[in-house]
MARGUKOL-545865 format. One line per 4 residues: number of its first residue (from 1); their letters; for each residue y, x, z of C-alpha. Coordinates in steps of 0.25 Angstrom, whole numbers. Example, Ala and Ser with C-alpha at 12.3 -4.5 7.8 and 13.67 -1.06 7.14 Angstrom:
2
1	AS	-18,49,31; -4,55,29
This chain:
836
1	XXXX	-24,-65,114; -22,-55,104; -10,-53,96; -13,-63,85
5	XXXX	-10,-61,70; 2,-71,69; 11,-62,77; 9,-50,71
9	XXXX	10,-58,58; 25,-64,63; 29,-48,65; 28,-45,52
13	XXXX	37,-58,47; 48,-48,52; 53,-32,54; 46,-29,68
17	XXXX	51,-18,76; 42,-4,80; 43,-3,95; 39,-12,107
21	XXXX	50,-17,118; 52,-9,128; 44,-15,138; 31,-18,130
25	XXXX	20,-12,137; 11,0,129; 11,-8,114; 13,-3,100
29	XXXX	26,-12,93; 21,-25,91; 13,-24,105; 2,-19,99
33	XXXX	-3,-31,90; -18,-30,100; -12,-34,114; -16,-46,119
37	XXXX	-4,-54,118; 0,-66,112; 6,-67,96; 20,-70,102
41	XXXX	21,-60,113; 19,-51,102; 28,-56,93; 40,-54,105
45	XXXX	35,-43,107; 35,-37,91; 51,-44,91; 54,-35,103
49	XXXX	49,-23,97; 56,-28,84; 70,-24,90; 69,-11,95
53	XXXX	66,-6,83; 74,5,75; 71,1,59; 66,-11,54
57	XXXX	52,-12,54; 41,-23,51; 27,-22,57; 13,-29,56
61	XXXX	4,-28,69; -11,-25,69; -16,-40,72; -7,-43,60
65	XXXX	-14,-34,52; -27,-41,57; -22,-56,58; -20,-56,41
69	XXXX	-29,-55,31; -25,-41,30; -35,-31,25; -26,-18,27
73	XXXX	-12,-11,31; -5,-17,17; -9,-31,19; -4,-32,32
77	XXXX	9,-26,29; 11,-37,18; 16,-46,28; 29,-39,32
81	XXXX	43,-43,27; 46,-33,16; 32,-27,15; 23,-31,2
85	XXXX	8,-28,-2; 3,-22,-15; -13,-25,-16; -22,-20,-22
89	XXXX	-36,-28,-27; -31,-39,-17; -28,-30,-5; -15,-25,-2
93	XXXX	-11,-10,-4; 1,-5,-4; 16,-9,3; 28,-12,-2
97	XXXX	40,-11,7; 53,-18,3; 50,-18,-11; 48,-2,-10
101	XXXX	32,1,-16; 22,6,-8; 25,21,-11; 38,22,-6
105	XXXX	34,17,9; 27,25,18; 13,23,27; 11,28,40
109	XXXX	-1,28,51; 4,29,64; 16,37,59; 9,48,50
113	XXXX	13,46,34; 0,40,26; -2,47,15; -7,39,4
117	XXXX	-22,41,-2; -18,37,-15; -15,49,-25; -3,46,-30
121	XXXX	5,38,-22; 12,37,-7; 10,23,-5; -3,21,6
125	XXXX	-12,10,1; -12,3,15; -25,-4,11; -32,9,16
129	XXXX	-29,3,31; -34,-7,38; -28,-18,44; -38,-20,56
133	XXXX	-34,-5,61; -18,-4,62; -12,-8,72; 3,-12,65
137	XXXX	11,-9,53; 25,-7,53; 34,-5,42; 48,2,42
141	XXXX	57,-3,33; 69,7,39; 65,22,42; 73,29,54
145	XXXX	74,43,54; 62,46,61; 53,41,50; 48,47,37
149	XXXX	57,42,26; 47,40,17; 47,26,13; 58,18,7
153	XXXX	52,4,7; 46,5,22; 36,13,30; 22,8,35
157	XXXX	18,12,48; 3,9,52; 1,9,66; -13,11,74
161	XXXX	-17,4,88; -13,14,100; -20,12,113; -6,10,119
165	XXXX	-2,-2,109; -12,-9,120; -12,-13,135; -26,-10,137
169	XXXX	-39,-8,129; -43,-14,115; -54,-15,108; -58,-25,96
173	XXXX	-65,-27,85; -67,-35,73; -74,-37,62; -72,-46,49
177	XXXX	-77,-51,35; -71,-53,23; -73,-62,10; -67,-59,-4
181	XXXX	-68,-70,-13; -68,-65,-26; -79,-56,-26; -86,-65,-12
185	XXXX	-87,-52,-5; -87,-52,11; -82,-40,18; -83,-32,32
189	XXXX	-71,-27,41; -72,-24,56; -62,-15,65; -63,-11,80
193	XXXX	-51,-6,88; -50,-1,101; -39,5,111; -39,10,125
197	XXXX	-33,18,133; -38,31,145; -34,40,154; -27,29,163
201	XXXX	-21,23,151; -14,37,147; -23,38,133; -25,28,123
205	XXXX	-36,27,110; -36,17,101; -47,18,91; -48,8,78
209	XXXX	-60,6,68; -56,-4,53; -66,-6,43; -68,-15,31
213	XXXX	-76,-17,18; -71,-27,8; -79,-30,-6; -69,-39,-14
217	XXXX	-66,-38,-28; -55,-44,-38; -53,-47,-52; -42,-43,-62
221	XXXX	-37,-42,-75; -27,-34,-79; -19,-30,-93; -12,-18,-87
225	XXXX	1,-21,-94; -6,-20,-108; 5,-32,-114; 13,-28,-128
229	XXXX	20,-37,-135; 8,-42,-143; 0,-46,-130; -12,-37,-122
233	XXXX	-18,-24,-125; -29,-26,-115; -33,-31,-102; -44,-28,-91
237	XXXX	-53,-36,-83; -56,-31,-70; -66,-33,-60; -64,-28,-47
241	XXXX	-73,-24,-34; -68,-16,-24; -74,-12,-12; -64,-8,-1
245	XXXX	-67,-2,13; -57,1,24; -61,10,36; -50,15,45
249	XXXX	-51,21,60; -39,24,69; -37,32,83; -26,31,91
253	XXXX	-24,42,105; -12,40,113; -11,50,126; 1,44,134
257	XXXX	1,53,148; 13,48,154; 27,44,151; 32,58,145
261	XXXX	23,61,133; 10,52,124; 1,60,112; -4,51,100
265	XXXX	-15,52,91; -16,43,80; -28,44,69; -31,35,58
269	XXXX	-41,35,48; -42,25,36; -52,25,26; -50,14,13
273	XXXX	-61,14,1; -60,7,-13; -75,5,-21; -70,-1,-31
277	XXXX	-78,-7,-47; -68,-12,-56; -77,-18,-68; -66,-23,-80
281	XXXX	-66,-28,-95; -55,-22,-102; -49,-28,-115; -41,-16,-125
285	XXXX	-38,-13,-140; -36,-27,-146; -36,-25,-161; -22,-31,-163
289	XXXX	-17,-22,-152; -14,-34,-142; -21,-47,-137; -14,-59,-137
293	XXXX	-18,-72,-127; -27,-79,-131; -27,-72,-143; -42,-63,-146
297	XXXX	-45,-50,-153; -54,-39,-155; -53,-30,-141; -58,-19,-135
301	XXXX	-66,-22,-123; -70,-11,-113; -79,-12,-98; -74,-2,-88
305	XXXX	-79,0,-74; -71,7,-63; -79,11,-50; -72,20,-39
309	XXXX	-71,22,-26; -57,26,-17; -58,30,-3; -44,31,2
313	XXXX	-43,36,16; -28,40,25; -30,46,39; -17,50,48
317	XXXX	-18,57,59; -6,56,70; -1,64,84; 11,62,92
321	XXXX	16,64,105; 28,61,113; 33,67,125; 46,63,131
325	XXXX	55,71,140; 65,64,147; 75,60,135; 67,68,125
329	XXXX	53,62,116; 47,70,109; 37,64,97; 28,76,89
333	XXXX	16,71,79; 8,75,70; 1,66,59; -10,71,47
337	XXXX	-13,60,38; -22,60,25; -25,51,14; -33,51,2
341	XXXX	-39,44,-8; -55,48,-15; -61,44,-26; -71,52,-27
345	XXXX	-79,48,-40; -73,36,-48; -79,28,-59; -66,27,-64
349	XXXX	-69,21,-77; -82,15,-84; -79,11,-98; -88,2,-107
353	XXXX	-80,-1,-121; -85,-12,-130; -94,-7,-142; -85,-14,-151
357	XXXX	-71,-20,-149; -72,-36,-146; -67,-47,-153; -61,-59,-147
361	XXXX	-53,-53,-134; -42,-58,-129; -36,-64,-117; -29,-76,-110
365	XXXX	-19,-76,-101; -9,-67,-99; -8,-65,-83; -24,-64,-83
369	XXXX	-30,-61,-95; -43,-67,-96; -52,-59,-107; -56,-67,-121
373	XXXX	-69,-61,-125; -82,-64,-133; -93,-62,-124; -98,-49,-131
377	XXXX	-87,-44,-121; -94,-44,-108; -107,-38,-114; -112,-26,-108
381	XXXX	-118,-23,-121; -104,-25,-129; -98,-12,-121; -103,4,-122
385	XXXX	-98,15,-110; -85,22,-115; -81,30,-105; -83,33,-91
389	XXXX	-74,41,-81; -74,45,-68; -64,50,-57; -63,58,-45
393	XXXX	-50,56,-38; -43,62,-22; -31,61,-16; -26,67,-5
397	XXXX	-12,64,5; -11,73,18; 2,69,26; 4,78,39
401	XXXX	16,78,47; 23,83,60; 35,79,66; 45,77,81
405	XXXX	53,70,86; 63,72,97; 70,58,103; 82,60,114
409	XXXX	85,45,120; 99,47,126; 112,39,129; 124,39,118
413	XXXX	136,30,125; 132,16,126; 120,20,117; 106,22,119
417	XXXX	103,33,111; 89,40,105; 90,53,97; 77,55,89
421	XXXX	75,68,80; 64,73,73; 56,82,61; 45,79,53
425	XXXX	37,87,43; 27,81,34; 16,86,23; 10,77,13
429	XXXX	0,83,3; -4,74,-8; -16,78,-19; -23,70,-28
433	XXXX	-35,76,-37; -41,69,-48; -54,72,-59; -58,61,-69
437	XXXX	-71,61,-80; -72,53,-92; -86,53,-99; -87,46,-112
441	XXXX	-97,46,-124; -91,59,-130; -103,69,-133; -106,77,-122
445	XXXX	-97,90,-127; -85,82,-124; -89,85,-108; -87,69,-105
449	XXXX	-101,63,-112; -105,53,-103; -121,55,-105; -133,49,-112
453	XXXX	-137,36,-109; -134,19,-111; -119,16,-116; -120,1,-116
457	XXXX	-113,-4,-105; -126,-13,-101; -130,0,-95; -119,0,-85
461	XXXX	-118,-13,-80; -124,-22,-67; -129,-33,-74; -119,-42,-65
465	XXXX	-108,-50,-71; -95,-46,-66; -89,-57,-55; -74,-57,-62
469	XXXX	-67,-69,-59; -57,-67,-72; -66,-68,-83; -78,-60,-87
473	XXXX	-79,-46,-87; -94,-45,-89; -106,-38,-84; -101,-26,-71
477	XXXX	-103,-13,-74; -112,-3,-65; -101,9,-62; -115,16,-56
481	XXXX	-120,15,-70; -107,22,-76; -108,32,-64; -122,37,-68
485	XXXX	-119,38,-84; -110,51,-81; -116,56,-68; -124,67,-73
489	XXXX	-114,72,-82; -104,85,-80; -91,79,-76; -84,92,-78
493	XXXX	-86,89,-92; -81,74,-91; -69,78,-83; -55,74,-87
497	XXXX	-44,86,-86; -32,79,-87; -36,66,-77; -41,76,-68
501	XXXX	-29,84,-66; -17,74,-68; -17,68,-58; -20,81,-48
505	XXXX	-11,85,-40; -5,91,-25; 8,86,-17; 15,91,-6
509	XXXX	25,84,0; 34,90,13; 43,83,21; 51,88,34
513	XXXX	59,79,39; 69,77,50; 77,66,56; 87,62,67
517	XXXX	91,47,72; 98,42,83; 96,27,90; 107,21,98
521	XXXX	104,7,105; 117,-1,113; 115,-15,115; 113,-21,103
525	XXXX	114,-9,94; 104,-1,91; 104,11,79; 96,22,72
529	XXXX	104,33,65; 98,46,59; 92,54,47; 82,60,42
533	XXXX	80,70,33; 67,73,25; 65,86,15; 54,85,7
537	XXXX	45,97,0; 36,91,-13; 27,99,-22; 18,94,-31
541	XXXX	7,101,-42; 0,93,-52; -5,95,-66; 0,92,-81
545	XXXX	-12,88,-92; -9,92,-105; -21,91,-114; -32,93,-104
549	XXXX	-24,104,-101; -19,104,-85; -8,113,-78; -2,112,-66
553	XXXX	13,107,-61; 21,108,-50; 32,100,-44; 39,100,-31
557	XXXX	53,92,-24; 61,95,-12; 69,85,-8; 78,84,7
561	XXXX	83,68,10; 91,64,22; 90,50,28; 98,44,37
565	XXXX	98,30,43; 105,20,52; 98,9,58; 103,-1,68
569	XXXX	100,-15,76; 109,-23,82; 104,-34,91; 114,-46,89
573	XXXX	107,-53,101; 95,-54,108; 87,-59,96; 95,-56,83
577	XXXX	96,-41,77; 103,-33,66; 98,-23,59; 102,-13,48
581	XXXX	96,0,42; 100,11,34; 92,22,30; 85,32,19
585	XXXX	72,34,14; 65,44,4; 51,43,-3; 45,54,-11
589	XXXX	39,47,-25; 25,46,-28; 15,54,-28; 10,50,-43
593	XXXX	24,52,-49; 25,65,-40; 14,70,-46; 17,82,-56
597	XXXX	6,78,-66; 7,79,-80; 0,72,-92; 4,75,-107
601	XXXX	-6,63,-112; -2,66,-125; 10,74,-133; 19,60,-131
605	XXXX	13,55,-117; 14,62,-102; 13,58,-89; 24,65,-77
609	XXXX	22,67,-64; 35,69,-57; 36,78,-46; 49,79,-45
613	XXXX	54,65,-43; 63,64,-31; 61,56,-19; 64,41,-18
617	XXXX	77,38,-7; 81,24,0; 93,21,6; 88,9,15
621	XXXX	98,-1,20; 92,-13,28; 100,-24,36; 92,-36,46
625	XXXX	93,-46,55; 83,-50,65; 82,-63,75; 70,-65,85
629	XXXX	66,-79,87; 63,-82,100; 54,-72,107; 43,-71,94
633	XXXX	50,-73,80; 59,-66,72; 69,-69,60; 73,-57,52
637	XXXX	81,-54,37; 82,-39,32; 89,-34,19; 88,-21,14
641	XXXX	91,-12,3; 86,1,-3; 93,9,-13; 81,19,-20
645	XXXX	84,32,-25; 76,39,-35; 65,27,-37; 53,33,-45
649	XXXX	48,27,-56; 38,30,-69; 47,32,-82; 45,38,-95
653	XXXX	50,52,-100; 48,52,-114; 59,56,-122; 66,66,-112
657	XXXX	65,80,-108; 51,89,-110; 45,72,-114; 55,69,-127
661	XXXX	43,68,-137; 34,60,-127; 31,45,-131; 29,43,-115
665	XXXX	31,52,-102; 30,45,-89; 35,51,-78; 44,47,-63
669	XXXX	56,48,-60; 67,44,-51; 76,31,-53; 90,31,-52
673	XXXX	90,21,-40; 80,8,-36; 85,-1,-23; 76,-13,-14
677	XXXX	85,-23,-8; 80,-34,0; 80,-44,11; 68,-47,22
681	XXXX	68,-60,30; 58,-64,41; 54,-73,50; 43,-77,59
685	XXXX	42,-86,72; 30,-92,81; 35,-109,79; 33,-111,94
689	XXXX	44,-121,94; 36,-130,86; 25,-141,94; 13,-138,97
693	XXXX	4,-136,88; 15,-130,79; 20,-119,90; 9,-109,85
697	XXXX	15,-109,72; 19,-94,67; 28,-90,54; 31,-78,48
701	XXXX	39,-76,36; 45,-64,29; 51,-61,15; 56,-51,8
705	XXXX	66,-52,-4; 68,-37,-12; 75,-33,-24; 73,-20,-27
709	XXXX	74,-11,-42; 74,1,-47; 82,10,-58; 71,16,-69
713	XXXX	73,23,-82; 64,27,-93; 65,36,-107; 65,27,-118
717	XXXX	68,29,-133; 73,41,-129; 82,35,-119; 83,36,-103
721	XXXX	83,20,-101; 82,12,-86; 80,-1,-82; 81,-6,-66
725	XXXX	67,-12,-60; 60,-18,-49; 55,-8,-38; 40,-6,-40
729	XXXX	32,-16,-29; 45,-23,-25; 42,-38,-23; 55,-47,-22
733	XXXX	50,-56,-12; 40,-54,-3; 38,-66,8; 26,-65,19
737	XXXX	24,-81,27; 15,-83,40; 12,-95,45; 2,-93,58
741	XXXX	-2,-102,68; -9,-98,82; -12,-106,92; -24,-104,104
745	XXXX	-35,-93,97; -28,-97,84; -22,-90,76; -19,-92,61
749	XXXX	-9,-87,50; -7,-91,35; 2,-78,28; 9,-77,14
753	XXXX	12,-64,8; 22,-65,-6; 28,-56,-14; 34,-58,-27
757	XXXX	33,-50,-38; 34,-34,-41; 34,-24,-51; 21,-16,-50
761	XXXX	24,-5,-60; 33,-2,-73; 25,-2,-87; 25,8,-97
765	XXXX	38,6,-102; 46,8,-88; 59,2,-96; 51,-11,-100
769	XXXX	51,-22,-90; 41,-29,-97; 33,-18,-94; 34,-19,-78
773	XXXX	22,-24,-70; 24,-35,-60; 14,-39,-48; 16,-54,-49
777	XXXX	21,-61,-36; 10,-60,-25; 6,-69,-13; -4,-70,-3
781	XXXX	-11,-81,7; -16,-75,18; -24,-83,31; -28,-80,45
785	XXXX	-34,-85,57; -38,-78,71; -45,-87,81; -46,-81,96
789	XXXX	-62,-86,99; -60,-79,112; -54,-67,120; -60,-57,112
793	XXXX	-64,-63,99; -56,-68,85; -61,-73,75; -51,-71,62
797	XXXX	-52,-77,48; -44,-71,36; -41,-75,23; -33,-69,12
801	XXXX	-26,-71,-1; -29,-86,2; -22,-89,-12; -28,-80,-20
805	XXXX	-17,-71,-25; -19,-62,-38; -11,-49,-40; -6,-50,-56
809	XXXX	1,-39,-61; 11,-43,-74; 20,-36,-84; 32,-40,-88
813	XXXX	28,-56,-88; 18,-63,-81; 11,-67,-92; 7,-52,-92
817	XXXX	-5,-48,-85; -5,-33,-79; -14,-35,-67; -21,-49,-62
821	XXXX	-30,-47,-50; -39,-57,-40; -44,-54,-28; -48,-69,-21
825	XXXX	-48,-71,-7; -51,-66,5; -59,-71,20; -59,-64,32
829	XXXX	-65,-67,45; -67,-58,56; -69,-58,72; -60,-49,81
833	XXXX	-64,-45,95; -57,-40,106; -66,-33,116; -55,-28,125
């Protein structure tokens, strides 16, 4: 039968190793996670594997992916020891890699960099991948020389099916539905995959199909951080209903003519689109300046209506060949790979104000601030149109590289020896162009009149009440309606100058890089020694707004870093290893604090790109040990430490240099130092010593305990003044548990996924720790069960978020709503068939 999902699940309990033993047959590491073999065979096989690797790596096979409720790339690699998920409307997003955020590790597709579609930023929003198409994901928690040293936390590496990962040919597919239960919504997915091999087994295709559509919906409510001393400024409820679809496409050629040389193609499409409505009630302008619980007054009260629609989509093009003579390989490739991120017309903002400010508003409880209104409030009548604007927005990330490598395997001594040399040279271009409209009930001279026609905000709504579960928001509004108000006007006239050009901008960033390592094995020694040594070009141009009035700026940074490592396993016995790691790592800060905008809001307020922050730089030390149980489970504890040079960080420049008469000037800059120590234990074991029926018993467990901070400072009364914080996105303790049982065409699995809390983001204030906005403690209940009808069929039923977890988003104390959000549950069932 095929690999089940319990074994792949048991993989990621602990570091798995990248290459197969030496006498597997044609197989990717981990034997492919689609042979036909059974769960434990694989297992023996994945622990082999394990101990002939270099680094320390951790890895989640494609049926693993498949056998959780695990919509995309992020979800799936949640389950990992030292790996956390950051989600977004329920699903998971973004990475974290031993405390270290999401832009400071690196994503690739079968080993070309993914660019990330997202304007401003470097991490890749894995949700844009599908699960159902990726054959594994590994994660390098040490880089050797050979690799980009771009990421200080871990690098992901997606990995597509090869026809050569198989004995023989493949061909299956599935198809699924899904049930949200907060908005009763039911959802399609289907895949096909196919691999086969010609030319009396010499070339191989592999060819993979994903889609999925999924109406769900969630409801929110949140402050934003708006506490003073005195209690709330304002709050917002917000109704959510996104509608997200995920269509990917990959193509795999291998030409393998005989024992001297082999030619790869890999290609890989994904396309990841958000519709989303976001109808809210928004609560401002009490008259005593503050609400207090429980207590009323007379409030503002506004409806607003957001309508857009993001298509992001990252393609990667990849092609290598290697060609051995005698002693000598040879590896050459080239890889293109593109991301980008449309929206093309946004109804970014549809704004209803009340005719007359409301008495009797206030709220109950802190955490979830339920709305205390009369019910004038959620009157379509009560409300007239304020203000609509709209948004056009592109982004754009090219990656291109080249690069060879030249090994020499040879004898040193008693030692067998492998030189390994090589060049790189890598582009990235990054641009990002923005244009906004704001239309309002200025008379048409202004340029931004909004038109003849109703203003009450009953000529804008559907007539339906709005299905939110925290309250009552009122009567939905029509974001067609809105649409059709401005859609004969001149937007040149309506155009904004300033949001149009702030946020515009081109990035180059060049890196040519070289490196050199040398492996000795003898007995039960083997080591990696080596360096690599990365110059980087950056340029960047922008635009500074001063008054409507835009000019441009320049920036630009040359930087050269060298980066050694030592790496080495010994083997204590035939089932018990050491390992221990050194080595260096550098990432370039974000593109959003890179950027070389300039806003003077005001003659006291600005906002400052930075483009000449320097590069963050990681000396890495990491010592393990690791014990097989038996021939299928493993026992394994890592620490690790990483001491942070020139962490980045938002802070306020009023009061120095060219800003000493501005109030507030928020700009980057780079921290004095910022360290992640930690300590990663794992286990997990098939119980076949127990009696029957208990022998199909699986556990899995991993945790992960962190401590990681970071050295800020700020201007203040004039004064430079620091304070030491918690790494952004750094959870203490993270802890993943599998219990699975499988038995006969039977397979099931019960998964936890913890983290505790973590600081989201710092407030206005950088210096005041009541000001910091933590992501409350986290866990989620996820269920699966596989059943083998036959051969070729299995059946599967999903469920996740059994326990219903919320995302909540405090500042300073608990009691102090920033973000509260629910998104229910969700039901899968689906039917896979194997038709060769």
């Amino acid at each position: 039968m095929r690999l089940t999902a319990l074994a792949a699940s048991l993989l990621a309990a602990a570091p798995a190793r990248a290459a197969p033993p030496a006498d597997a047959p044609d197989a990717a590491p981990l034997a492919g996670a689609v042979v036909v073999a059974g769960q434990r065979a694989s297992l023996a096989r994945a622990i082999a594997a394990q101990e002939k690797a270099d680094n320390i790596v951790s890895v989640v096979s494609s049926d693993d992916i498949g056998g959780l409720p695990d919509k995309n790339a992020a979800e799936a690699l949640a389950r990992l020891p030292g790996v956390s998920v950051q989600r977004d409307q329920g699903e998971g997003r973004y990475v974290s890699v031993r405390g270290l955020g999401p832009d400071l590790n690196a994503v690739t597709i079968n080993g070309a960099l993914v660019p990330s579609p997202e304007a401003g930023r470097r991490a890749v929003a894995l949700d844009v991948l599908p699960a159902g198409l990726i054959r594994a994901l590994e994660v390098s928690k040490t880089l050797t020389p050979e690799q980009d040293a771009n990421s200080l936390g871990g690098t992901v590496e997606v990995k597509t099916l090869s026809a050569f990962d198989l004995p023989g040919t493949l061909l299956t597919v599935g198809a699924g539905a899904s049930h949200d239960t907060n908005t009763d919504q039911t959802s399609p997915a289907a895949n096909l995959l196919w691999a086969q091999r010609f030319a009396d087994g010499k070339l191989g295709v592999a060819a993979g199909l994903s889609g999925e559509r999924r109406k769900f919906g969630s409801d929110n409510v949140e402050t934003g951080g708006a506490w003073t001393d005195q209690g709330l400024t304002g709050f917002e409820l917000r109704d959510y209903l996104p509608r997200r679809e995920r269509y990917a496409a990959a193509l795999n050629l291998d030409y393998r003519p005989g024992a001297g040389g082999t030619y790869a193609l890999r290609a890989f499409a994904s396309r990841f689109s958000d519709d989303e409505v976001r109808d809210r009630l928004t609560v401002s302008n009490p008259k005593r300046g503050a609400l207090a619980e429980g207590v009323t007054d007379t409030a503002r009260l506004e409806r607003r209506i957001r309508q857009r629609k993001t298509t992001q989509e990252i393609r990667s093009l990849v092609a290598s060949t290697d060609q051995q003579f005698g002693d000598w390989l040879l590896h050459v490739e080239a890889a293109a790979s593109r991301a980008d991120d449309d929206t093309p017309d946004a109804l970014n903002d549809g704004r209803f104000r009340g005719t007359a400010n409301f008495p009797g508003v206030g709220f109950s409880d802190g955490a979830r601030p339920a709305l205390i209104a009369p019910a004038s409030a959620f009157e379509p009548a009560s409300y007239a149109l304020n203000g609509i604007t709209l948004q056009q927005r592109y982004s754009a990330d090219r990656e291109k590289h080249v690069r060879l490598d030249v090994t020499r395997k040879f004898d040193l001594a008693d030692w067998q020896a492998a030189l390994k040399t090589g060049v790189k040279a890598s582009r990235r271009d990054k641009g990002n162009d923005t244009n906004q409209w704001a239309y309002n009930s200025a008379k048409a001279s202004s340029g931004n009149y909004w038109g003849s026609g109703p203003t009450s905000m009953t000529s804008f709504v559907t007539g339906a009440e709005l299905d939110y579960g925290l309250g009552r928001i009122g009567t939905a509004l029509d974001p067609a309606l809105l649409r059709a108000r401005v859609a004969g006007l001149d937007r040149s006239r309506a155009q904004l100058a300033a949001e149009s050009a702030l946020d515009d901008y081109t990035m180059r960033e060049d890196i040519d890089a070289w490196y050199g390592q040398l492996t000795l094995a003898r007995g039960p020694w083997s080591l990696l020694g080596g360096v690599r040594v990365e110059r980087t070009r950056f340029s960047a141009d922008g635009r500074q707004v001063e008054d409507d009035v835009v000019t441009p700026r320049h920036g630009s940074l040359s930087t050269t870093n060298w980066l050694p490592t030592l790496q080495g396993r010994y083997d204590v016995d035939g089932q018990t290893s050491l390992r221990a790691a050194w080595s260096n790592s550098v990432v370039r800060a974000n593109f959003s604090q890179l950027a070389p905008g300039v806003s003077l809001d005001s003659a006291t307020e600005a906002t400052i790109g930075n483009p000449d922050l320097a590069p963050l730089r990681s000396h890495n030390l990491d010592l393990g040990i690791e014990r097989i149980l038996g021939s299928d489970g493993t026992v394994s504890a890592y620490v690790f430490h990483k001491a942070i040079r020139d962490f980045t960080y938002a802070t306020n420049l009023a009061g120095s240099g060219a800003w000493t008469g501005y109030t507030t000037a928020t700009s980057y800059a780079n921290g004095a130092k910022a360290s992640v120590s930690g300590l990663e234990l794992a286990w997990q074991q098939p119980l076949r010593m127990l009696p029957a029926p208990f022998n199909g018993v699986l556990i899995g467990v991993n945790a992960t305990l962190t401590d990681a901070s970071a050295d800020i400072d700020s201007f203040e009364g004039g004064l430079r003044r620091g304070r030491t914080i918690r790494m952004p996105g750094q959870s203490d303790r993270t802890l993943n548990l599998m219990v699975g049982y499988e038995h006969g065409a039977l397979s099931t699995r019960l998964a936890l996924n913890y983290k505790s809390p973590y600081l989201l983001e710092l407030g206005e204030n950088v210096l005041d720790a009541g000001g910091d906005r933590m992501v409350d403690a986290q866990k989620q209940l996820d269920f699966s069960l596989a059943w083998q009808l036959n051969k070729r069929l299995q059946l599967t039923f999903e469920a996740a978020n059994l326990n219903n977890e919320t995302y909540y988003v405090y500042q300073g104390v608990k009691e102090h709503n920033v973000q509260y959000e629910r998104y229910g549950r969700t039901y899968k069932i689906g039917l896979k068939a194997s038709l060769f």
